[in-house]
VMD Tcl script that draws the C-alpha trace (Angstrom):
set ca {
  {-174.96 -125.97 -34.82}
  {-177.00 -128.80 -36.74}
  {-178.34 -132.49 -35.42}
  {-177.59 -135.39 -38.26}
  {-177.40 -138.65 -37.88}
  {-174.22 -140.51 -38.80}
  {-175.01 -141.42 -42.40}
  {-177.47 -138.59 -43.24}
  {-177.34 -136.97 -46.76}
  {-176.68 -133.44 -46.64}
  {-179.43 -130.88 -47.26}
  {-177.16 -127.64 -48.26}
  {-175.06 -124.98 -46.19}
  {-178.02 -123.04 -46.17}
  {-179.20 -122.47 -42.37}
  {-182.47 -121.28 -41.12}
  {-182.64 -117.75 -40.56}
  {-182.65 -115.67 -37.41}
  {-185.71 -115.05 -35.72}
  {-186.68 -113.18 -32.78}
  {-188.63 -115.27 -30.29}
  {-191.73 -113.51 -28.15}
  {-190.66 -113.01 -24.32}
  {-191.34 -116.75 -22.02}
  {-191.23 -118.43 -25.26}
  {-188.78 -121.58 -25.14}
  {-186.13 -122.03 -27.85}
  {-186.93 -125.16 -29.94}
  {-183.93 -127.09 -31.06}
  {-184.01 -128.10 -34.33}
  {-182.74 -131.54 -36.06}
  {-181.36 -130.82 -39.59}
  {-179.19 -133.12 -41.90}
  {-175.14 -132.63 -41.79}
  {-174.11 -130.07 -44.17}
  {-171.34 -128.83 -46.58}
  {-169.24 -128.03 -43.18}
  {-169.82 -132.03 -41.90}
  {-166.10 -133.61 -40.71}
  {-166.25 -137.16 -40.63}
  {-163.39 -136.73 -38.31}
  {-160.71 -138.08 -41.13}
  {-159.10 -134.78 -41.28}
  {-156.89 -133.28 -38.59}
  {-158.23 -129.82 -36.69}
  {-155.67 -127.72 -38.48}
  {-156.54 -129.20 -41.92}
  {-160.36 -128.92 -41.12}
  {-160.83 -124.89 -41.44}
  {-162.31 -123.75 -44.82}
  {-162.76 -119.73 -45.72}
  {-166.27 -118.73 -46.15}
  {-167.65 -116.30 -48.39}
  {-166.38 -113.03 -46.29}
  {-162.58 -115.00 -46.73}
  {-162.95 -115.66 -42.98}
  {-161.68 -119.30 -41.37}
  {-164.37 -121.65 -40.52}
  {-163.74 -124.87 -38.97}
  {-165.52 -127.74 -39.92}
  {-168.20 -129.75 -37.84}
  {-167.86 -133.04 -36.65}
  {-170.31 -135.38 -35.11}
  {-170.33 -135.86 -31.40}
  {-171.61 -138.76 -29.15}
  {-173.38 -137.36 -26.51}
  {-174.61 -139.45 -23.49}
  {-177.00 -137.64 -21.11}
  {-178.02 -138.76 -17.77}
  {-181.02 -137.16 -15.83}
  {-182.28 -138.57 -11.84}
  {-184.85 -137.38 -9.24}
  {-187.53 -137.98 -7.30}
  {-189.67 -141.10 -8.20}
  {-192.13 -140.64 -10.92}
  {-194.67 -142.85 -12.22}
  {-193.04 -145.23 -14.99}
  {-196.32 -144.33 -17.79}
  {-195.26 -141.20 -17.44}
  {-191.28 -140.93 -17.64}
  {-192.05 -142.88 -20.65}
  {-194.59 -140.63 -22.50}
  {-192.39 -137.93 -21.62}
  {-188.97 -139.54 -23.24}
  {-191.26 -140.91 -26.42}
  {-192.39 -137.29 -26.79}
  {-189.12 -135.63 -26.61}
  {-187.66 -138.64 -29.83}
  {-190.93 -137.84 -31.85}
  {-190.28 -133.70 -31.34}
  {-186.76 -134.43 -31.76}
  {-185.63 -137.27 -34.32}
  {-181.73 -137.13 -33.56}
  {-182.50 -139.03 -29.97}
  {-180.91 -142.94 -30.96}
  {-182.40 -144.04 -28.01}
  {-183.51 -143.41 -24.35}
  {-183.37 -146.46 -21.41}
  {-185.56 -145.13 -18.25}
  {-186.36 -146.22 -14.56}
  {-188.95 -144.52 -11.94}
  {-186.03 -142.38 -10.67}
  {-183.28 -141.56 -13.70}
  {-182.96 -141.61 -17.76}
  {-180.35 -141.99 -20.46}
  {-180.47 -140.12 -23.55}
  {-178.22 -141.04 -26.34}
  {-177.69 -139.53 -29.81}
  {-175.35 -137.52 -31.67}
  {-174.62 -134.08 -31.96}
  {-172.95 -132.51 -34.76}
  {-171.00 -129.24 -33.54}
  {-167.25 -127.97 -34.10}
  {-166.06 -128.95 -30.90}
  {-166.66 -130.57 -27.66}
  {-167.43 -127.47 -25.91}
  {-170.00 -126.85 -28.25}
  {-171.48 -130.12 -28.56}
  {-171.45 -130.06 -24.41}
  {-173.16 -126.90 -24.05}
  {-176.50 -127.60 -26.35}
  {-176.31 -131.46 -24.27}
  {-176.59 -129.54 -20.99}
  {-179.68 -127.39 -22.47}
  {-181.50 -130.20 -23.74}
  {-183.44 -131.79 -20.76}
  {-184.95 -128.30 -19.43}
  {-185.32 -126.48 -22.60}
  {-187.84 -129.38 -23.01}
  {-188.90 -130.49 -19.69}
  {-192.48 -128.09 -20.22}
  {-192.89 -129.36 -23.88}
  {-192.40 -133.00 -23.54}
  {-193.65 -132.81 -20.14}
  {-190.52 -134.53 -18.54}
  {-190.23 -135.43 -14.94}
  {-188.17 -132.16 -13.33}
  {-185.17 -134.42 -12.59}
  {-181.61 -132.97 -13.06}
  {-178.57 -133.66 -15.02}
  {-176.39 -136.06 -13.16}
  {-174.21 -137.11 -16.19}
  {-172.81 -136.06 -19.33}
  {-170.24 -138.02 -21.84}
  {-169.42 -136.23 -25.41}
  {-167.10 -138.46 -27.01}
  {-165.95 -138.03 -30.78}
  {-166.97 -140.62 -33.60}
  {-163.80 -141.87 -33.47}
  {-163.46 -142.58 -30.13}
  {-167.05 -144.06 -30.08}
  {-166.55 -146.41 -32.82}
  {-162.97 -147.61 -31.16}
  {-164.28 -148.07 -28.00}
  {-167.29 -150.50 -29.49}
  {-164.60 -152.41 -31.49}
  {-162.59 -153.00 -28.46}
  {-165.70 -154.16 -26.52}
  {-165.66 -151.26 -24.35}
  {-167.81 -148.74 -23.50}
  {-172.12 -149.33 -24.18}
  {-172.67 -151.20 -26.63}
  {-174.33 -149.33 -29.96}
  {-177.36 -147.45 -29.44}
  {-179.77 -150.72 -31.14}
  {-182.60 -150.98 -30.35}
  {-183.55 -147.86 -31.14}
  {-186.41 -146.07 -29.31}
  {-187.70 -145.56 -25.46}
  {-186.41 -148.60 -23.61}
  {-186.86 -149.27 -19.96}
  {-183.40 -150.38 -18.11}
}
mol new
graphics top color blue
foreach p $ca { graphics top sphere $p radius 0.5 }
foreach p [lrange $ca 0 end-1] q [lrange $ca 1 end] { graphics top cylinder $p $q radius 0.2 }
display resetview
């Protein structure tokens, strides 16, 4: 799976290679622009498979709007903050975070073939970074993964949050 942001110019179908990682070390995630694969989400599922080099199907990627929210005990406001402006510096493809003493929202996208997907590297995100970024050691109360298109309808309708603008570490 790869991290663009909507608009972002491809860099290649190239991928970075396996690696093996040391035992206790954490698994970065990695932000990387959309590549050859990228579905705007014009085409229809069964239309959106391509054959790779082996002739095997592939289905295309699409970008996902994911919506994480995190809650625990109270923690001092400096730090939630220094924590969520860490994890958008280590990690570009967070549009924005809005934070109290006691919770967090995380939005950005997620480019993955399918909700499932897209859902499963969402739910990873806050611990596979809480040591790194130093977060407070709240859990995952909420999770939305919406498509582009259903993201962009929903803002011309006037429902839903409005776009992620500002973007950045906001407080609520």
């Amino acid at each position: 799976m790869r991290r663009a942001r909507p608009g972002d110019v491809p860099r290649g179908p190239g991928g970075f290679p396996h690696a093996r990682r040391a035992v206790g070390e954490e698994r970065a995630l990695t932000s990387v622009g959309a590549g050859a694969d990228f579905d705007d989400g014009a085409e229809s599922r069964e239309s959106a498979k391509e054959t790779d080099t082996h002739g095997e199907d592939r289905v295309q990627s699409k970008l996902w709007h994911i919506t994480l929210s995190v809650s625990g005990a109270e923690a001092p406001l400096k730090e939630v903050r220094r924590g969520l402006e860490q994890l958008a510096h280590d990690h570009p493809f967070l549009l924005t975070s809005r934070y109290a003493n006691d919770h967090a929202e995380i939005r950005y996208w997620e480019e993955a073939r399918d909700l499932h997907d897209a859902a499963a590297v969402a739910l990873r995100l806050w611990g596979e970074h809480r040591s790194s970024a130093q977060l407070p050691p709240w859990e995952i109360v909420g999770l939305e993964v919406i498509d582009r298109q259903t993201y962009h309808l929903r803002i011309a309708e006037g429902y839903g949050p409005p776009p992620a603008a500002p973007v950045g570490v906001h407080p609520f």
